[in-house]
Rosetta silent file (secondary structure, phi, psi, omega in degrees, C-alpha in Angstrom):
SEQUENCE: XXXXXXXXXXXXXXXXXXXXXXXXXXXXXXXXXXXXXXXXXXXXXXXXXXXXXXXXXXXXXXXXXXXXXXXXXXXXXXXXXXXXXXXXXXXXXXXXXXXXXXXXXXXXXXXXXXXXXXXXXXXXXXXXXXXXXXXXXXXXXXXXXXXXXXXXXXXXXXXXXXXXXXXXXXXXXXXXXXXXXXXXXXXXXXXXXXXXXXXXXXXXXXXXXXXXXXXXXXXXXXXXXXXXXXXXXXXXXXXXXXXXXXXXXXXXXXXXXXXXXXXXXXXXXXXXXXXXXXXXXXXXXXXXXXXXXXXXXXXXX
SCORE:     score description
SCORE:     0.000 S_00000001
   1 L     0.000  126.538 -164.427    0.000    0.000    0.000 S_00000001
   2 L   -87.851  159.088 -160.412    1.876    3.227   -1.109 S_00000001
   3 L  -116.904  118.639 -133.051    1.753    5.497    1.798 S_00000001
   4 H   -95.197  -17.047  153.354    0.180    8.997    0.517 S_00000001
   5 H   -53.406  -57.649  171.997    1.625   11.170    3.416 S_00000001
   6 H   -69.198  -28.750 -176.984    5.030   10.514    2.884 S_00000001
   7 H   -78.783  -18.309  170.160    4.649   10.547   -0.806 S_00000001
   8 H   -84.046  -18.125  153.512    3.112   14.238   -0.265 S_00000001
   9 H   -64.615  -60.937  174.386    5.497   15.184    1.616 S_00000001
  10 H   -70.327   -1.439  146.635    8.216   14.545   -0.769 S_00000001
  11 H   -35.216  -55.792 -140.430    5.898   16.214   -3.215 S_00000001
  12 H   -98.418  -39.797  172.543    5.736   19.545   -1.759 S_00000001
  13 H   -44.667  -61.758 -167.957    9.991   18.782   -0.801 S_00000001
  14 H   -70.180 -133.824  -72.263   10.734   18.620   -4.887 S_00000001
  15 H   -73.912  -45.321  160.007    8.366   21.320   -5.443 S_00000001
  16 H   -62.785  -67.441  150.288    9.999   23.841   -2.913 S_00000001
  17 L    20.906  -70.465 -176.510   13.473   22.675   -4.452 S_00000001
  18 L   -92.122   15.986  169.204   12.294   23.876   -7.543 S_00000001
  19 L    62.904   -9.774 -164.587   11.143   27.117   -6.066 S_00000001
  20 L   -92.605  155.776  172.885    7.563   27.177   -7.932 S_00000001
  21 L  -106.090  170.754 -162.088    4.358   27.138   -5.815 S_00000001
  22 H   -44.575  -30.965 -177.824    1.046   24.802   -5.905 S_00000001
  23 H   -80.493  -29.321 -170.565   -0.307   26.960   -8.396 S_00000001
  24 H   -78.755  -52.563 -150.247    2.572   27.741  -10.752 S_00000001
  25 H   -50.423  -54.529  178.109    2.981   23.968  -10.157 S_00000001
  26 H   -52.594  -57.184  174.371   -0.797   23.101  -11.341 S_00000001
  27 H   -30.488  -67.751  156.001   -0.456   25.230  -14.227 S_00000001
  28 H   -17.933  -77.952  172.693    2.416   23.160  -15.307 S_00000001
  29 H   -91.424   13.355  165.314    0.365   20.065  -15.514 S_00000001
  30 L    74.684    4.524  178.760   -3.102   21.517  -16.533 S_00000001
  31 L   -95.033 -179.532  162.213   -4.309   20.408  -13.702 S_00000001
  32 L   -37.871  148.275  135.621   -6.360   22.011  -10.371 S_00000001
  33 L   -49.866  -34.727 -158.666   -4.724   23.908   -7.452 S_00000001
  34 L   -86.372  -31.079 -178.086   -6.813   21.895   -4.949 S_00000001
  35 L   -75.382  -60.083 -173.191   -5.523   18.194   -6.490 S_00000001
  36 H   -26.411  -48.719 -177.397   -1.734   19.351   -6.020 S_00000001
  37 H   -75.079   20.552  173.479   -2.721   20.790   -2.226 S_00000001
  38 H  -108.836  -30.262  169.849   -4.528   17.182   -1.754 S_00000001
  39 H   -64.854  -52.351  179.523   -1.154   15.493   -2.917 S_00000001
  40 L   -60.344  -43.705 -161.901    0.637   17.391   -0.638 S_00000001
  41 L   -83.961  -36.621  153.041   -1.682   17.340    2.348 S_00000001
  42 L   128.074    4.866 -154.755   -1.300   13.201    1.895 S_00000001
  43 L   -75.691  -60.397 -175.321   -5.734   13.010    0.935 S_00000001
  44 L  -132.670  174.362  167.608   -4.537   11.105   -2.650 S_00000001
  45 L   -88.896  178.536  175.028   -1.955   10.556   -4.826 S_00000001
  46 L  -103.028  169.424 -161.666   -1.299   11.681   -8.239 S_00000001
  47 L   -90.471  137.473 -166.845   -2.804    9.268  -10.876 S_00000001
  48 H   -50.465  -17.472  176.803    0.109    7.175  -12.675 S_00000001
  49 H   -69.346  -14.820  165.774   -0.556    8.909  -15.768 S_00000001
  50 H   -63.255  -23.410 -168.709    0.896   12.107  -13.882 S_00000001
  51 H   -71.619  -43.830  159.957    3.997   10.384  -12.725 S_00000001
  52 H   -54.004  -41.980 -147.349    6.157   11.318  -15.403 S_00000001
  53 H   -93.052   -9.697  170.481    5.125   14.210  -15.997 S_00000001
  54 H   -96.239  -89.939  177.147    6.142   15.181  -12.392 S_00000001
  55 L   -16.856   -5.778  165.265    9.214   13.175  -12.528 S_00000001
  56 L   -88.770  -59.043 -177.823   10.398   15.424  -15.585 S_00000001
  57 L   -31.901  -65.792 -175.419    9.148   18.555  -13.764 S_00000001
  58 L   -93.226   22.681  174.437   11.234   17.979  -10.958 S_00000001
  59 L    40.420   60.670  175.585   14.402   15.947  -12.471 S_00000001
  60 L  -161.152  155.874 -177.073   14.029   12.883  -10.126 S_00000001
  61 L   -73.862  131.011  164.866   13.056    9.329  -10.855 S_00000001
  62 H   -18.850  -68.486 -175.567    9.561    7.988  -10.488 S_00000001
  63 H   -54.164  -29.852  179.670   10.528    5.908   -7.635 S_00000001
  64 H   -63.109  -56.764  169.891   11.909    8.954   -5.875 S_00000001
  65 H   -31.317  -43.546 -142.249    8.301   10.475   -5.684 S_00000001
  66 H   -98.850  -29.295 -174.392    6.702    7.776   -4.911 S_00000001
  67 L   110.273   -4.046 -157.338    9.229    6.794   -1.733 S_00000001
  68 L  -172.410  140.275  150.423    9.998    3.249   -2.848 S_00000001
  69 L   -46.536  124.984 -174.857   11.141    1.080   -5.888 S_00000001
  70 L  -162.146  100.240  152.507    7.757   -0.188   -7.569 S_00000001
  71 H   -43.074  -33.058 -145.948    7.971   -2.726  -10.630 S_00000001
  72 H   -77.880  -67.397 -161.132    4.199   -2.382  -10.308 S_00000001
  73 H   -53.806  -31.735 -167.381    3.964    1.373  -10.953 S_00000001
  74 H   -83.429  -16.703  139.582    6.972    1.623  -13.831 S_00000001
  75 H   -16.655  -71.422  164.110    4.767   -1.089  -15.137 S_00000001
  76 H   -86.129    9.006  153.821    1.787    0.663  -15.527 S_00000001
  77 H   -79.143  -18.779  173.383    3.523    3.593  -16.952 S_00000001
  78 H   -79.131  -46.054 -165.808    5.211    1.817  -19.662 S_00000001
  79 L   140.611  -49.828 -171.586    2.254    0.315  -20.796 S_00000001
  80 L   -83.548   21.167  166.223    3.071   -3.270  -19.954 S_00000001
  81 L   -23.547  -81.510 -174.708    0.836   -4.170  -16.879 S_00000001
  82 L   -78.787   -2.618  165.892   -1.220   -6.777  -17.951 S_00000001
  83 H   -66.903  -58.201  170.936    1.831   -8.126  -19.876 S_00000001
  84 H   -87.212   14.474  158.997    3.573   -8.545  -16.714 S_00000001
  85 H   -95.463  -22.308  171.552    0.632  -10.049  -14.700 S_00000001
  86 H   -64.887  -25.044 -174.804    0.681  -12.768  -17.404 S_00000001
  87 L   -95.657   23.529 -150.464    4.013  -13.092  -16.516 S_00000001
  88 L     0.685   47.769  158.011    3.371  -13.141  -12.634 S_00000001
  89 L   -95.884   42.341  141.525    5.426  -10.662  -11.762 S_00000001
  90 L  -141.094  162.473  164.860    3.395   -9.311   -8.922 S_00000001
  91 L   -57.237  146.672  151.021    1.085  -10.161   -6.049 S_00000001
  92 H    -2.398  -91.315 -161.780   -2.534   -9.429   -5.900 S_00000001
  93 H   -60.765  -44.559 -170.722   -2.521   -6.927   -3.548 S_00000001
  94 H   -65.412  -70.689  165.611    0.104   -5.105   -5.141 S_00000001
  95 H   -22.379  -66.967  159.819   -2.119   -4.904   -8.447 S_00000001
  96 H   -34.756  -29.687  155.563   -4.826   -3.895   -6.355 S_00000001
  97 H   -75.143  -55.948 -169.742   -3.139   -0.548   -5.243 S_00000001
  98 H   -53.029  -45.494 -161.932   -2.110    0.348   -8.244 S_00000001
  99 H   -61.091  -50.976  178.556   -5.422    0.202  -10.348 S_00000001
 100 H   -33.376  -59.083 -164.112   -7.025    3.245   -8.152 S_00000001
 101 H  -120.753   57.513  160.508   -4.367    5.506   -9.792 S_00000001
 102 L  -118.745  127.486 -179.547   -4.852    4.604  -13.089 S_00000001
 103 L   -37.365  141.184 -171.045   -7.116    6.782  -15.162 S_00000001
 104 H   -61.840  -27.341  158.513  -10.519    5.397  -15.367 S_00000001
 105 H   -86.142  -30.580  167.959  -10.560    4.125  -18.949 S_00000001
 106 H   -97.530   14.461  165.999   -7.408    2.372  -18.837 S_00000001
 107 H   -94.359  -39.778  148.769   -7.837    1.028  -15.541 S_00000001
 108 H    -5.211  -61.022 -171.821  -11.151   -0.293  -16.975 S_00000001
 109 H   -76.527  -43.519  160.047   -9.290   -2.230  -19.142 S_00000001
 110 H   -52.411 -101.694  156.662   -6.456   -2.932  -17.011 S_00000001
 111 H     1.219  -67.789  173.399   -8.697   -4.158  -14.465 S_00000001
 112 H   -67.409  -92.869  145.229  -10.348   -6.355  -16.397 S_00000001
 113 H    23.941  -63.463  164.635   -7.661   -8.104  -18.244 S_00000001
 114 H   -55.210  -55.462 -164.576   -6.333   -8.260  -14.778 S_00000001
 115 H   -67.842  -37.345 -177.140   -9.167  -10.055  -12.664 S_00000001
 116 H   -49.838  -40.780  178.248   -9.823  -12.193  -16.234 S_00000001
 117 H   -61.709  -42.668  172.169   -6.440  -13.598  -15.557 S_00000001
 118 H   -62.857  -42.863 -137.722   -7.113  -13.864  -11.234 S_00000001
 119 L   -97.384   -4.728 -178.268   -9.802  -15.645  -11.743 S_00000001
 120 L  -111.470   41.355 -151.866   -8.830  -18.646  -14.227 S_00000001
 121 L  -153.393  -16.500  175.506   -5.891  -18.937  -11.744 S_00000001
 122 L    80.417    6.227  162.930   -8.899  -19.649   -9.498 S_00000001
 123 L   -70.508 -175.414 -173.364   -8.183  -16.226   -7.360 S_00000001
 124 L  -138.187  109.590 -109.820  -10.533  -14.047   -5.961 S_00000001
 125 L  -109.146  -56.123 -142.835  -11.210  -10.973   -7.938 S_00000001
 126 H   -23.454  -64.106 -166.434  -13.738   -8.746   -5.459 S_00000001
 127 H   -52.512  -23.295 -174.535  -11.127   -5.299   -5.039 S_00000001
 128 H   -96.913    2.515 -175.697  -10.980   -5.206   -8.621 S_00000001
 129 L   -73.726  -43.529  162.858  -14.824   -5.079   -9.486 S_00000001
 130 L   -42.470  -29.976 -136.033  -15.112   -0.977   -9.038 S_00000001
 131 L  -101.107  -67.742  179.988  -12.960   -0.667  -11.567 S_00000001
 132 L   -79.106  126.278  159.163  -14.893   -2.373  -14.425 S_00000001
 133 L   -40.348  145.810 -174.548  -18.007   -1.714  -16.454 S_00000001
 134 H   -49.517  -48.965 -172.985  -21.212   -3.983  -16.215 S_00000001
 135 H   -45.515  -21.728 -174.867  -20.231   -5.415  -19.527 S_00000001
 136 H   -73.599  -60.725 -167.305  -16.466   -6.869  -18.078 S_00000001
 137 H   -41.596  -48.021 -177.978  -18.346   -8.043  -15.164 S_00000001
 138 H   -49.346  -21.794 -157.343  -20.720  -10.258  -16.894 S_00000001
 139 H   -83.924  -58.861 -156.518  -17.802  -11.450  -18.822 S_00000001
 140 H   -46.794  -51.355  179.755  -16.325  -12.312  -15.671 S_00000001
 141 H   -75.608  -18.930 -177.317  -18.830  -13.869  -13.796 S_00000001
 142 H   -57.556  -42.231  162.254  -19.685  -16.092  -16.465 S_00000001
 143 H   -34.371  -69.076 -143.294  -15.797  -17.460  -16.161 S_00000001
 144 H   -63.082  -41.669 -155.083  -16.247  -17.240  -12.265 S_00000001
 145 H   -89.358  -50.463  162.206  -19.322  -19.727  -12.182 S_00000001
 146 H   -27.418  -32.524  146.793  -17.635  -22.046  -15.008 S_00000001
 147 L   -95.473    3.215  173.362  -14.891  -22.488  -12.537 S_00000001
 148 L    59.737   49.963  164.816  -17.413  -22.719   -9.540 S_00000001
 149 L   -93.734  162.970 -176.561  -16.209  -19.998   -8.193 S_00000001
 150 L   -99.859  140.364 -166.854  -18.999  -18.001   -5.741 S_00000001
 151 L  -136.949   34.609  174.274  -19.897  -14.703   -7.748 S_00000001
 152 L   -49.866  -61.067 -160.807  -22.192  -13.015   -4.659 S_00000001
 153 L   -73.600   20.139  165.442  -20.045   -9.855   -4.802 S_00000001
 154 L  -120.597   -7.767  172.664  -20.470   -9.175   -8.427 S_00000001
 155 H   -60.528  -41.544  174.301  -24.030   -9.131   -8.512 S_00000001
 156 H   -69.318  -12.756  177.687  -23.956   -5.158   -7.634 S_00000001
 157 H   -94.218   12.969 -162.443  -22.159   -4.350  -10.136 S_00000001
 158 L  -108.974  159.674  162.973  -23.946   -6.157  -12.714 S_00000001
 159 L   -87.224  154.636 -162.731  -27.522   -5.468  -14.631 S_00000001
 160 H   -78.375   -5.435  174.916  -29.868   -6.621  -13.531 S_00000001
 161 H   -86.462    3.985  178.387  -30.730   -8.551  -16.855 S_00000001
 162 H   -79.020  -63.939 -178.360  -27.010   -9.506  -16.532 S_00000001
 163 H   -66.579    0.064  170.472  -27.387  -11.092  -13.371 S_00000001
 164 H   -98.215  -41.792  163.367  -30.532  -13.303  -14.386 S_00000001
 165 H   -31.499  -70.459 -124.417  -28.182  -14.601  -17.572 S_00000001
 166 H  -106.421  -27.937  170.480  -25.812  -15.813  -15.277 S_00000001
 167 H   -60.361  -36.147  166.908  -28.340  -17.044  -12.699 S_00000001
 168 H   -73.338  -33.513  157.616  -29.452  -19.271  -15.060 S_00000001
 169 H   -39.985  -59.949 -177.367  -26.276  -20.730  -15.729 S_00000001
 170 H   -70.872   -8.896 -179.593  -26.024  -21.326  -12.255 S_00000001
 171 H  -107.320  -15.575  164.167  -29.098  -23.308  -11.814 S_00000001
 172 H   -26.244  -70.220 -165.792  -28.712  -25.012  -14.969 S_00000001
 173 L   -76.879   57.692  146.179  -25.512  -26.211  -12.960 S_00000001
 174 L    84.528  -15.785 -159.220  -27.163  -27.435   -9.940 S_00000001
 175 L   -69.259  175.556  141.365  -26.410  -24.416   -7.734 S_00000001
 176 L   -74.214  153.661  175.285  -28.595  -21.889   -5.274 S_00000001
 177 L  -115.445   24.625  176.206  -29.361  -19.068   -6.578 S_00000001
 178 L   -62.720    7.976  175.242  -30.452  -17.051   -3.208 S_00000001
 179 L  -118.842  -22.886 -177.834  -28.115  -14.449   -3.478 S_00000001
 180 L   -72.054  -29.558 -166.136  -28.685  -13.589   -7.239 S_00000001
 181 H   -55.437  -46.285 -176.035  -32.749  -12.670   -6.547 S_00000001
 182 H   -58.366   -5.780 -166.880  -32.075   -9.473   -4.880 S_00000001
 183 H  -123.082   20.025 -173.792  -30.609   -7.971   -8.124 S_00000001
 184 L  -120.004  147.032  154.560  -33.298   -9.266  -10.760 S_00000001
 185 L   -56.008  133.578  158.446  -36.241   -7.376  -12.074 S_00000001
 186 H   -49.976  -40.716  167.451  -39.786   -9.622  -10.451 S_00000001
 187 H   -92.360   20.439  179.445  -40.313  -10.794  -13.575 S_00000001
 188 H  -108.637  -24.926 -178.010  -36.864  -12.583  -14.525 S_00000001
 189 H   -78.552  -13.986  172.320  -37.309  -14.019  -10.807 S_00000001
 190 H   -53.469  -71.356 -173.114  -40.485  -15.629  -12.093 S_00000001
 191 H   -73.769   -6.997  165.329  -38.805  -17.289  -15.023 S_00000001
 192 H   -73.701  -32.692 -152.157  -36.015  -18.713  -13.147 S_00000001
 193 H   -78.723  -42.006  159.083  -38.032  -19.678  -10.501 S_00000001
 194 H   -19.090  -78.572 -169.765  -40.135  -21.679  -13.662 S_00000001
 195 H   -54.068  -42.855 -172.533  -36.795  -23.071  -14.560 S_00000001
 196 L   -87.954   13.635  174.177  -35.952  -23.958  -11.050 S_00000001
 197 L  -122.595  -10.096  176.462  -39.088  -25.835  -10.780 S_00000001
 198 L   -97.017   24.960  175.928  -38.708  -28.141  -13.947 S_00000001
 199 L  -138.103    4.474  160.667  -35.213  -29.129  -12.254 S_00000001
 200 L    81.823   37.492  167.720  -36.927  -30.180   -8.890 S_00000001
 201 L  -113.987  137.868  174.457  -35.561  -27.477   -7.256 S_00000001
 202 L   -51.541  126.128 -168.368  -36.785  -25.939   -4.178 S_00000001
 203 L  -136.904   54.212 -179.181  -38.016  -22.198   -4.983 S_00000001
 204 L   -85.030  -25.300 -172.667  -39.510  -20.808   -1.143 S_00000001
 205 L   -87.157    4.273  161.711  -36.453  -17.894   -1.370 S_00000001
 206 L   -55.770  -57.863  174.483  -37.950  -16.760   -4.983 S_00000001
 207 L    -9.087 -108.867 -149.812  -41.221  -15.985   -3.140 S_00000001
 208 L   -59.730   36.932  149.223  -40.559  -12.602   -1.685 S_00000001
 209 L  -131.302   35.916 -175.569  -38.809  -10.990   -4.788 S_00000001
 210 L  -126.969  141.183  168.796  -41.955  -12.209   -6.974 S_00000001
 211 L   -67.539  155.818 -163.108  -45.138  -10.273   -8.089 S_00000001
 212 H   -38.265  -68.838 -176.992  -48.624  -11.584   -6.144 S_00000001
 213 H   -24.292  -80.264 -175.994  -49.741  -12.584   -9.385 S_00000001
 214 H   -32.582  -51.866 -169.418  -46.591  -14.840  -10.600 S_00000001
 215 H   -40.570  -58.041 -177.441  -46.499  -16.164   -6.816 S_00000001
 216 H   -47.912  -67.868  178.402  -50.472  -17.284   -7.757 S_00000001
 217 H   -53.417  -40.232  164.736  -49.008  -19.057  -11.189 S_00000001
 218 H   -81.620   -1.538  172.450  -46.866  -21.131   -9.679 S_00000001
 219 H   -82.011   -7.256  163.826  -48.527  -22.004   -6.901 S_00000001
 220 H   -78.105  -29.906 -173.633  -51.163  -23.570   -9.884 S_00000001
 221 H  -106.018  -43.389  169.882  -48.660  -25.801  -10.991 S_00000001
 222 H   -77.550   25.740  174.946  -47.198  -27.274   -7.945 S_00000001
 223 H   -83.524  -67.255 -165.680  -51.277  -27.691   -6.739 S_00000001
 224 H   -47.682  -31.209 -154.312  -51.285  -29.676  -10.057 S_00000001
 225 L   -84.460    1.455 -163.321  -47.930  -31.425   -9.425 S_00000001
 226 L    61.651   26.953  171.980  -49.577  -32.421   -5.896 S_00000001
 227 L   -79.107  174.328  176.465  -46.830  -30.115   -3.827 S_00000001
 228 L   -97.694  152.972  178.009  -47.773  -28.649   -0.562 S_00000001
 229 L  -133.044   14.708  177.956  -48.139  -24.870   -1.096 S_00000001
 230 H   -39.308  -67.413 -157.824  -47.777  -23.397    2.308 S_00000001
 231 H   -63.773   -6.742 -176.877  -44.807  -21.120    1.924 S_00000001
 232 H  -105.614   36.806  151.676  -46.170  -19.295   -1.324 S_00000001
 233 L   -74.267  -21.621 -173.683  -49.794  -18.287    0.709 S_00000001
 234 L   -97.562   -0.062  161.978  -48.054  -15.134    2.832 S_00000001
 235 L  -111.285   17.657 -171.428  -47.094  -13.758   -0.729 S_00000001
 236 L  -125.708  161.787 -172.333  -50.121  -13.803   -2.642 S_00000001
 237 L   -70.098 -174.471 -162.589  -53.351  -12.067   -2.507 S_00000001
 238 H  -104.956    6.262  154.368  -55.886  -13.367   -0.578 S_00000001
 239 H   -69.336  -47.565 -160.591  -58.655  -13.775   -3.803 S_00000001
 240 H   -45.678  -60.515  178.157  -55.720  -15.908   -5.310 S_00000001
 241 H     7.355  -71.670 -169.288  -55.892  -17.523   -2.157 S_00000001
 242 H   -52.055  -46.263 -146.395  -59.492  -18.310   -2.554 S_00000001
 243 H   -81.283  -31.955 -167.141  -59.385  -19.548   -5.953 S_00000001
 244 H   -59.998  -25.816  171.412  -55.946  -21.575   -5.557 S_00000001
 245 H   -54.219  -29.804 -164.645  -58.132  -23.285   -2.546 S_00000001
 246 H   -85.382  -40.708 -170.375  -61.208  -24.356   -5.037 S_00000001
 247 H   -84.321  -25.875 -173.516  -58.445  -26.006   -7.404 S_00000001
 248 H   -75.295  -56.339 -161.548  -56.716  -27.661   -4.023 S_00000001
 249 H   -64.054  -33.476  168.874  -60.321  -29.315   -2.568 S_00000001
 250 H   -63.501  -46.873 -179.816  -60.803  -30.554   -6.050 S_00000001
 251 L   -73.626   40.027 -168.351  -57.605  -32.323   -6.013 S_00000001
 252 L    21.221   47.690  158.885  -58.654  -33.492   -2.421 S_00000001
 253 L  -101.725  156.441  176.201  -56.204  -31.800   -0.300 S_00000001
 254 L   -83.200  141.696 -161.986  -56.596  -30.167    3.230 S_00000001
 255 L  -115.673   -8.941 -148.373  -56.753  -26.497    2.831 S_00000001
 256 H   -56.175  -47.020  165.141  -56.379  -25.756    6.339 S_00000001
 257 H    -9.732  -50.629 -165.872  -53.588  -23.604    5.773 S_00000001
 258 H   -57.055  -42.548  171.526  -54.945  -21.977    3.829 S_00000001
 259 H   -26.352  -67.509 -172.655  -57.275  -20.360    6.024 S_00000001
 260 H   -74.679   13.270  177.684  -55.570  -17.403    7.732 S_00000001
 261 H  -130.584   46.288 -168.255  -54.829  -15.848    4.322 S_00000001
 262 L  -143.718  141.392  169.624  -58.026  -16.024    2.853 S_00000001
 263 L   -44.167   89.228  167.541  -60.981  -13.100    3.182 S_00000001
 264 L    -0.459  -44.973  177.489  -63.887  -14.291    5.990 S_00000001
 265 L   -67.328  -54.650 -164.741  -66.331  -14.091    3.410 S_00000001
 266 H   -55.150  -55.826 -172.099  -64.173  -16.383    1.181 S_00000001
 267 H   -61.112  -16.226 -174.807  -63.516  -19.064    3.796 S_00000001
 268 H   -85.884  -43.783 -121.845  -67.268  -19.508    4.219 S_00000001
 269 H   -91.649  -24.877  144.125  -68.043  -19.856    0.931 S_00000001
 270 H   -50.622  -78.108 -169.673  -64.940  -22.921    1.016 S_00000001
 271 H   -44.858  -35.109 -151.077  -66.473  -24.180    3.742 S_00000001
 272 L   -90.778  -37.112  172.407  -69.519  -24.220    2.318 S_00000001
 273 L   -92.261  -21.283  154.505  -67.841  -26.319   -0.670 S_00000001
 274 L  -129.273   37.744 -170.594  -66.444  -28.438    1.717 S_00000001
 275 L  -120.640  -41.620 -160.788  -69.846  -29.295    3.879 S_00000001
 276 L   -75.419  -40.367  172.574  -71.135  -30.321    0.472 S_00000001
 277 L   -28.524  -48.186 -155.947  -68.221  -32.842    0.508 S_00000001
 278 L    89.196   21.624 -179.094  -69.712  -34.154    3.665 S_00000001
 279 L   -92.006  133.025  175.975  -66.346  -32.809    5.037 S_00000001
 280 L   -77.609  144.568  172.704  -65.908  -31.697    8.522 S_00000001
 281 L   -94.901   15.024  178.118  -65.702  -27.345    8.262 S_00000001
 282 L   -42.246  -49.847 -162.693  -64.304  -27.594   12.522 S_00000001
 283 L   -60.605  -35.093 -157.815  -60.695  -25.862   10.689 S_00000001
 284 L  -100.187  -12.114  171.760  -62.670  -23.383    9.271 S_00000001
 285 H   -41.582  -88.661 -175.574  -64.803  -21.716   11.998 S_00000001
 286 H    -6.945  -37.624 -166.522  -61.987  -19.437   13.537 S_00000001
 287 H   -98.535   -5.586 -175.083  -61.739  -17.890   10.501 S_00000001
 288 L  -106.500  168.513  159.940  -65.728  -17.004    9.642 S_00000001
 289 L  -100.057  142.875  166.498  -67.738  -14.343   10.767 S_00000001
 290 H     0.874  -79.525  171.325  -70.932  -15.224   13.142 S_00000001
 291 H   -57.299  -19.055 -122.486  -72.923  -14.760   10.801 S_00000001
 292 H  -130.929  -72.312 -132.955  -71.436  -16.739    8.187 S_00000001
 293 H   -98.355  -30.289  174.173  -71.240  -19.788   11.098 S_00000001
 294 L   -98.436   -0.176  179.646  -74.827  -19.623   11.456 S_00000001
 295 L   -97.553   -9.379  167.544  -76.111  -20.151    8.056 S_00000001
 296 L  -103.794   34.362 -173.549  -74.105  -22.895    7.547 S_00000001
 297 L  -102.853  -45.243 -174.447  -75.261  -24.481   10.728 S_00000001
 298 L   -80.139   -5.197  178.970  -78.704  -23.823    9.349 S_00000001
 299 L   -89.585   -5.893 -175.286  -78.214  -25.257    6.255 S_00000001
 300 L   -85.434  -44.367 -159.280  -76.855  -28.769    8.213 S_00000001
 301 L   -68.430    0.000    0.000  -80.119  -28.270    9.721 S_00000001
């Protein structure tokens, strides 16, 4: 980690040296007053494309600025970065400093190139993900799951029609996808959650990032498939309720569940369909109004 106090110090040392102030200095390099007094003061660094151009100013070697011999930095000044991450001559971590003070299109670039390289090496990419555009990431994560790598932390940086591509991938390949949901449009979690039901896969975390509606369609197909349907009743509305109830007592199932998310009115008129049965309605009192309880008492009658 280059250390931005001492390197701002020896800033503002070569700059008195050379007699010129922050301003004459800024001029010089087209830049602000306020980033030179932020160099100085120790807040940032200058960006590597600046390092020559100070290192000329003041007739001293890059590495003198900076405080320290760095392969990394005369690296990315030359050109040859990602040349010489192919060639592994640095750590991680080292990489990882340097891309912050690389201009934002070639660290883009950089960046990527880099982590593409981390990551079929089976590394772990995450510090370098600010860096890149949605478009790298997707490239990335696609890699990342292909080597069954975990690709939670790239989901913020991704679109969200990016991150349902790649979700599918992952349940193709067997995986959960409970971390991917929070970053999908309602309707993309629908059609995975489709997809994750023709593969026998469990889909109760889909629920809550699903519209009422959707919640309602698939709770029609595992009714058909003979599933239990508990956990998708606290996200749908309570008419679905009703009607997904009418399609359960035809396929003789107990509805009791069902009960506390269904309309008063609704439940008698269940009940009322399952008294015709010749079914006991005991489950279903709690859940009626009075009135409701006495007409179908009088209709037993």
């Amino acid at each position: 980690m280059f250390d931005t106090v001492k390197i701002g110090k020896k800033i503002a040392e070569l700059r008195k040296k050379k007699n010129i102030t922050q301003m004459e200095l800024a001029d010089l390099m087209g830049i602000s007053f306020q980033a030179v007094s932020n160099w100085e003061r120790g807040n940032s660094m200058p960006d590597i494309s600046k390092l020559p151009e100070l290192s000329e100013i003041f007739g001293v070697s890059i590495d003198e600025i900076i405080c320290e011999k760095s392969k990394v930095i005369e690296a990315a000044t030359n050109g040859t970065l990602v040349e010489m991450v192919e060639k592994e001559e640095f750590s991680k971590e080292e990489l990882a400093d340097v891309v912050p003070l690389i201009k934002p299109e070639e660290a883009k670039d950089n960046a990527l190139e880099i982590a593409r390289i981390a990551i079929i090496k089976g590394e772990i990419v995450n510090e370098f993900l600010p860096y890149i555009d949605e478009d790298g990431i997707f490239e990335l994560a696609k890699i990342a799951i292909e080597k069954g790598q975990v690709i939670k932390d790239f989901l913020p940086y991704m679109d969200d029609s990016d991150v349902f591509e790649v979700a599918k991938i992952a349940i193709e390949k067997g995986e959960v996808v409970r971390d991917f949901l929070p970053y999908m449009d309602y309707s993309d979690v629908f059609e995975l959650a489709k997809i994750a039901i023709e593969k026998g896969q469990v889909i109760r975390d889909f629920l809550p990032y699903m519209d009422d509606s959707d919640v309602f369609e698939l709770a029609k197909i595992a009714i058909e498939q003979g599933e239990v349907v508990r956990d998708f009743l606290p996200y749908m509305d309570d008419s679905d309720v009703f009607e997904l109830a009418k399609i359960a007592i035809e396929k003789g199932q107990v509805i009791k569940d069902f009960l506390p998310y269904m309309d008063d009115s609704d439940v008698y008129k269940i009940a009322r369909l399952v008294q015709a049965k010749g079914k006991s309605i005991k489950d279903f009192l709690p859940y009626m109004d009075e009135d409701d309880i006495s007409r179908l008492a009088e209709e037993v009658l």
